[in-house]
Biopython code that builds the backbone (N, CA, C, O; Angstrom):
import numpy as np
from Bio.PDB.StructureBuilder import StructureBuilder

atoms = [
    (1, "UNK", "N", (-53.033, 1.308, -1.800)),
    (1, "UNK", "CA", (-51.689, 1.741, -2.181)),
    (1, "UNK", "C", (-51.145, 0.900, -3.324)),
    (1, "UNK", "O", (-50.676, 1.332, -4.377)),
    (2, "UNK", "N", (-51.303, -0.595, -2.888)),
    (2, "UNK", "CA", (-50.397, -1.449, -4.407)),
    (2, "UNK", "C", (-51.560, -1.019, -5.760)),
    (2, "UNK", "O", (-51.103, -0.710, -6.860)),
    (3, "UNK", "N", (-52.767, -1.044, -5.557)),
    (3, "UNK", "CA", (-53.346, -0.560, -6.777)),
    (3, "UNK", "C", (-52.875, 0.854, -7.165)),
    (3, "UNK", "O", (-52.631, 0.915, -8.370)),
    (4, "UNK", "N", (-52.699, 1.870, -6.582)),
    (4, "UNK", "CA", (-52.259, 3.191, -6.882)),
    (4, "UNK", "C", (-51.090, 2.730, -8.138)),
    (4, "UNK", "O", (-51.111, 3.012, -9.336)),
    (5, "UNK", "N", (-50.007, 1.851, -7.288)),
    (5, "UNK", "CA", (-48.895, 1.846, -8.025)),
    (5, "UNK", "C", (-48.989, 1.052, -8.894)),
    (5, "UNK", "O", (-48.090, 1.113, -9.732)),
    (6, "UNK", "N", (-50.009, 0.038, -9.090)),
    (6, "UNK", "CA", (-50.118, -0.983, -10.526)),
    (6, "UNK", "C", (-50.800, 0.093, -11.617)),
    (6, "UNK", "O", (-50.660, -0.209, -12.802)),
    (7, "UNK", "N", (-51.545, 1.355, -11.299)),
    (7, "UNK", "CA", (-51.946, 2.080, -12.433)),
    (7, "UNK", "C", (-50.850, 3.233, -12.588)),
    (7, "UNK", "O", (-50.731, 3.915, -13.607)),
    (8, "UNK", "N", (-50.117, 3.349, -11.513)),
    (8, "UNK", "CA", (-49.001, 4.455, -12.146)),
    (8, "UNK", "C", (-47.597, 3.724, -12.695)),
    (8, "UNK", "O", (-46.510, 4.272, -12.873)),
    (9, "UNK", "N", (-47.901, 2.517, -12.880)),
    (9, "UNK", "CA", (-47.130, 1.456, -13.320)),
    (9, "UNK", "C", (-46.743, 1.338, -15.066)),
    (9, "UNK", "O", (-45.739, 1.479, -15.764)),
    (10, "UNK", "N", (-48.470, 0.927, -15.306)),
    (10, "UNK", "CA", (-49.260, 1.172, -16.361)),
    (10, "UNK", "C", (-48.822, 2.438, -17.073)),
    (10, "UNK", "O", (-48.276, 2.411, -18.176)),
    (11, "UNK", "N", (-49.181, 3.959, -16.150)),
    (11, "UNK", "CA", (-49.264, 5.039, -17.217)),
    (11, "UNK", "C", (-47.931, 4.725, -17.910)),
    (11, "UNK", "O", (-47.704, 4.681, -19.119)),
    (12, "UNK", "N", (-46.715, 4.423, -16.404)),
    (12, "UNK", "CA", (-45.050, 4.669, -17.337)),
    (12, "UNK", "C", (-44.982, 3.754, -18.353)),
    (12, "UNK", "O", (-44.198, 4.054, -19.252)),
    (13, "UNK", "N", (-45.745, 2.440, -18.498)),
    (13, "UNK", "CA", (-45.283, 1.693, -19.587)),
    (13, "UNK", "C", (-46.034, 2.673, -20.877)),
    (13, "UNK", "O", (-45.431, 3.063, -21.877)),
    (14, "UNK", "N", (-47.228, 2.896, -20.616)),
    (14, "UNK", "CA", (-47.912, 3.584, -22.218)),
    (14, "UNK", "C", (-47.382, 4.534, -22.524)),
    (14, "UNK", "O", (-47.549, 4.983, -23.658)),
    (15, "UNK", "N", (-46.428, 5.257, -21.454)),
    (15, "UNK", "CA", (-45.189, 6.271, -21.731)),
    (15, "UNK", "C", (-44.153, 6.509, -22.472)),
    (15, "UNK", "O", (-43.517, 7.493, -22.850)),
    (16, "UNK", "N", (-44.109, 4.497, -22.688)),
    (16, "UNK", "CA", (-42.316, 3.866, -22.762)),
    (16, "UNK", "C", (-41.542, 4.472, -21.900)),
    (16, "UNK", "O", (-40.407, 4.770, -22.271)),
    (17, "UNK", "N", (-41.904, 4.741, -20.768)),
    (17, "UNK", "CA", (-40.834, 4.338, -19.570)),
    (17, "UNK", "C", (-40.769, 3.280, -18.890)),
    (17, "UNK", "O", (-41.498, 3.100, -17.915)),
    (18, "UNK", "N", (-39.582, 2.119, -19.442)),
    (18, "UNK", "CA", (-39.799, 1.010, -19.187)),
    (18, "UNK", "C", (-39.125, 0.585, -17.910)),
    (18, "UNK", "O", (-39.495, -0.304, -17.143)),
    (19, "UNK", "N", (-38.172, 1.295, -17.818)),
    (19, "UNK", "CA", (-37.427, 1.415, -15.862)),
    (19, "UNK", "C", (-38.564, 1.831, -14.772)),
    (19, "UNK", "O", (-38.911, 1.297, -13.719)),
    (20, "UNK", "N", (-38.901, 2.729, -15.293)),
    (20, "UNK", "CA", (-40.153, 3.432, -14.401)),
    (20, "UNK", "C", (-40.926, 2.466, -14.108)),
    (20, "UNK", "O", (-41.221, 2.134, -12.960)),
    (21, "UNK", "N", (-41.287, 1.977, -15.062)),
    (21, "UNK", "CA", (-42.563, 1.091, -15.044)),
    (21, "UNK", "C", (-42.439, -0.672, -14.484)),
    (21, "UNK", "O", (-43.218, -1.600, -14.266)),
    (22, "UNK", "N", (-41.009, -0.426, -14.430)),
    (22, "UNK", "CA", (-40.077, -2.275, -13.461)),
    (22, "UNK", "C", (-40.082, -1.604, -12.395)),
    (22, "UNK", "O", (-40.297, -2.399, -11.481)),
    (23, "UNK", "N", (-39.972, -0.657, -12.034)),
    (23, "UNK", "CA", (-39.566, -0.298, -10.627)),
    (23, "UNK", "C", (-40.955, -0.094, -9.880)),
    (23, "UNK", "O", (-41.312, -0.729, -8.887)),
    (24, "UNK", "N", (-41.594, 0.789, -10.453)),
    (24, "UNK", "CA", (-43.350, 0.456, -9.791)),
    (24, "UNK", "C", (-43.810, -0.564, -9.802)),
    (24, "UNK", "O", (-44.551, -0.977, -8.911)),
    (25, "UNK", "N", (-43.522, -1.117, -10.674)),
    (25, "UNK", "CA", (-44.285, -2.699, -10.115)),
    (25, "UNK", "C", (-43.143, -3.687, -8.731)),
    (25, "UNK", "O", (-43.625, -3.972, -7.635)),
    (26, "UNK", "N", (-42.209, -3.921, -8.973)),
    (26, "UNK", "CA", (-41.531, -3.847, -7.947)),
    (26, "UNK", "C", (-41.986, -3.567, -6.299)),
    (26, "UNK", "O", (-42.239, -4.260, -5.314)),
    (27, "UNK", "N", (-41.930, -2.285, -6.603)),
    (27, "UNK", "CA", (-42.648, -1.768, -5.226)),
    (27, "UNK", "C", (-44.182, -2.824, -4.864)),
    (27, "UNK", "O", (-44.606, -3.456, -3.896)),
    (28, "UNK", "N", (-44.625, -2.539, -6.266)),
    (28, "UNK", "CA", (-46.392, -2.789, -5.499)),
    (28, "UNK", "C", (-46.013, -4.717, -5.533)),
    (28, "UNK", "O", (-47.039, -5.346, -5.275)),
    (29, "UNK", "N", (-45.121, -5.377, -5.722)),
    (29, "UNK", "CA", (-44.973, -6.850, -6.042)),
    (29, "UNK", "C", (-44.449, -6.774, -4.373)),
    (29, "UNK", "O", (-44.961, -7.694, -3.735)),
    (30, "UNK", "N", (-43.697, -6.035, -3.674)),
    (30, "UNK", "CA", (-43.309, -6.121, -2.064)),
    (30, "UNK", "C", (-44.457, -6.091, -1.653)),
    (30, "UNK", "O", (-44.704, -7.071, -0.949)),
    (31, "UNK", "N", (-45.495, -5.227, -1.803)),
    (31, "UNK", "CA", (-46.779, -5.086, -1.156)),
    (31, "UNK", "C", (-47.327, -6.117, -1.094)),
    (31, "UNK", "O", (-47.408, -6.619, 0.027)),
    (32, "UNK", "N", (-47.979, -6.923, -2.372)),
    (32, "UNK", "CA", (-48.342, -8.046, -2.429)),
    (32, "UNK", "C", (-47.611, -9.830, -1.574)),
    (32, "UNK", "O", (-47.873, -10.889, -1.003)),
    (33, "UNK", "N", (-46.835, -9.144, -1.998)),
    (33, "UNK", "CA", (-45.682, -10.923, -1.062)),
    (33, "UNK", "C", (-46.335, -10.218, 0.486)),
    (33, "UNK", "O", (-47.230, -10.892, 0.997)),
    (34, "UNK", "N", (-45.880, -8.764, 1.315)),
    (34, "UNK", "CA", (-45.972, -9.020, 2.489)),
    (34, "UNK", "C", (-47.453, -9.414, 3.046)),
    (34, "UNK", "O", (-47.696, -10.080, 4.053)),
    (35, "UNK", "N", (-48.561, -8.719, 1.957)),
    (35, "UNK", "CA", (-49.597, -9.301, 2.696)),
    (35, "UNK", "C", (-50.239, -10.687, 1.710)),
    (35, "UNK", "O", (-51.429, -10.784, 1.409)),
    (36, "UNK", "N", (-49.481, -11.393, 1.429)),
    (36, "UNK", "CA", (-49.237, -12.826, 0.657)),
    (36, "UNK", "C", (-50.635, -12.752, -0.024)),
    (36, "UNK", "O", (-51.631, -13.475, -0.008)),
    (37, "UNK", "N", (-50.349, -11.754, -0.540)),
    (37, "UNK", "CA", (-51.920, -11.945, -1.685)),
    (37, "UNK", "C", (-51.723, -12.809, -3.110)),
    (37, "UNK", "O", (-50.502, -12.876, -3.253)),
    (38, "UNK", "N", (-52.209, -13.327, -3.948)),
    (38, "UNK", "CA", (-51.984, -14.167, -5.353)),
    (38, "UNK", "C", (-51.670, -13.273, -6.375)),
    (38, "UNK", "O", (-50.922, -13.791, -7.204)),
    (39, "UNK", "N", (-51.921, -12.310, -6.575)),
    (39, "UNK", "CA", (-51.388, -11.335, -7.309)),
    (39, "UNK", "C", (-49.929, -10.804, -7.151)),
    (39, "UNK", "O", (-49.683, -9.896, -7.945)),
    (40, "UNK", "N", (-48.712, -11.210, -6.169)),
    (40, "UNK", "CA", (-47.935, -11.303, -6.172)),
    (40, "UNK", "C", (-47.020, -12.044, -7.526)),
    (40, "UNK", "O", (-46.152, -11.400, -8.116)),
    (41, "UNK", "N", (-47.338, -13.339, -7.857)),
    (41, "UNK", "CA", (-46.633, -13.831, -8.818)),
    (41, "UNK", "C", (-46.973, -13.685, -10.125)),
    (41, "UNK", "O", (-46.269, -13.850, -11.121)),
    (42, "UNK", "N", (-48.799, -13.170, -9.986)),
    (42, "UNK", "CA", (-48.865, -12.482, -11.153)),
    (42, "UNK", "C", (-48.103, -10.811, -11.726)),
    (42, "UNK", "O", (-47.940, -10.536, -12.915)),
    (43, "UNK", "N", (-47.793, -10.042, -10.763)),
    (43, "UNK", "CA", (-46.804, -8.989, -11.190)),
    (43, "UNK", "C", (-45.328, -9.665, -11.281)),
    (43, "UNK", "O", (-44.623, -9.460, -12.270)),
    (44, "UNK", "N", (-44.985, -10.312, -10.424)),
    (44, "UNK", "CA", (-43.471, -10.881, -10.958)),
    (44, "UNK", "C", (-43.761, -11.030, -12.430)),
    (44, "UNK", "O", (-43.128, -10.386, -13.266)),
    (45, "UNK", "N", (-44.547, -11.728, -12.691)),
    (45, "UNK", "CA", (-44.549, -12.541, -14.454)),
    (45, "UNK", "C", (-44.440, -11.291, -15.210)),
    (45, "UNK", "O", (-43.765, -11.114, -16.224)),
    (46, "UNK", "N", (-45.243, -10.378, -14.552)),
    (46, "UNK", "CA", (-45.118, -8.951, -15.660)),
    (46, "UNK", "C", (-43.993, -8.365, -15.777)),
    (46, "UNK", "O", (-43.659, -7.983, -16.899)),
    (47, "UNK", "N", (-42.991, -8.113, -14.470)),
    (47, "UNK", "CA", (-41.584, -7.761, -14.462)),
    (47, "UNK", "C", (-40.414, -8.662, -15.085)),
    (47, "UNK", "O", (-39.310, -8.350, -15.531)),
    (48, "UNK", "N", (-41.028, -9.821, -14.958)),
    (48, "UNK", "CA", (-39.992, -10.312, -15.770)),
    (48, "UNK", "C", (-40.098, -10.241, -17.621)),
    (48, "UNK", "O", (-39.410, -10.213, -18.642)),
    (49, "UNK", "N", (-40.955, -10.239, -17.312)),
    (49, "UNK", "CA", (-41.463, -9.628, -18.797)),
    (49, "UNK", "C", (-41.273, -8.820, -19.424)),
    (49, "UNK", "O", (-41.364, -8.779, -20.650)),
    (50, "UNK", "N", (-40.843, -7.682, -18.403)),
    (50, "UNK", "CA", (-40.765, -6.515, -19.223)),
    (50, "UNK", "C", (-39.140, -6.312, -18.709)),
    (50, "UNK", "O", (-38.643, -5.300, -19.204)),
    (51, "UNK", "N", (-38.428, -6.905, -18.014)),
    (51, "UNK", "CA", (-37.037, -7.386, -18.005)),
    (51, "UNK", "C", (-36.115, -7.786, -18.971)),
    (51, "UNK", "O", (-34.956, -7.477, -19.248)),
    (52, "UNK", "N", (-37.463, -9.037, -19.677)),
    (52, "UNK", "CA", (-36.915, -9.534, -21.254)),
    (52, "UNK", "C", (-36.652, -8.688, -22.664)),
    (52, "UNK", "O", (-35.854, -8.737, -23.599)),
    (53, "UNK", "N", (-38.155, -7.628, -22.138)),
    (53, "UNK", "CA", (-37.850, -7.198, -23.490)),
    (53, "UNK", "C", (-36.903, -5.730, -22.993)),
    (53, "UNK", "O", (-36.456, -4.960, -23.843)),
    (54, "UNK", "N", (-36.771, -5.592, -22.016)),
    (54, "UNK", "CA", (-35.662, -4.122, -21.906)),
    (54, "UNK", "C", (-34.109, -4.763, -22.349)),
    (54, "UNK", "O", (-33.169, -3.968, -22.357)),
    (55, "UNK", "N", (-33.922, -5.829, -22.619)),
    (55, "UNK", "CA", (-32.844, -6.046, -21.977)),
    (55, "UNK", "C", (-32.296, -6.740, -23.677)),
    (55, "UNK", "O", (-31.206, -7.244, -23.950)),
    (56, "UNK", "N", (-33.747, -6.482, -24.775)),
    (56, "UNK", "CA", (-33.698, -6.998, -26.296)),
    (56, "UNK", "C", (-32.783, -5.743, -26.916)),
    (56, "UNK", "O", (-32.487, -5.726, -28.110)),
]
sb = StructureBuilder()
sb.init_structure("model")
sb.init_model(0)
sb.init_chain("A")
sb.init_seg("    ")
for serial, (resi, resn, name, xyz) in enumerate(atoms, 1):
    if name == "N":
        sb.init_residue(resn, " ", resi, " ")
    sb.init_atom(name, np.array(xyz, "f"), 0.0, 1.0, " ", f" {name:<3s}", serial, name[0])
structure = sb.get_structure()
């Protein structure tokens, strides 16, 4: 499931849907914290990332 949503994550960014694409990762970043996998803080870094530049 969190991989589903890290590639339908993906399509919205190559979309430029950049809400779309914070909010799917989002989701799949809950997935990751509850089953405390390391890839958790690697999608935060990406949301905040793409936080910075929505927000240019």
């Amino acid at each position: 499931m969190s991989e589903l949503l890290m590639d339908e994550a993906r399509q919205a960014l190559g979309k430029g849907d950049l809400q779309t694409a914070i909010q799917t990762y989002r989701k799949a970043a809950r997935i990751f914290e509850e089953r405390k996998d390391s890839r958790y803080q690697e999608v935060e870094q990406i949301i905040a990332e793409l936080e910075r530049n929505a927000n240019k």
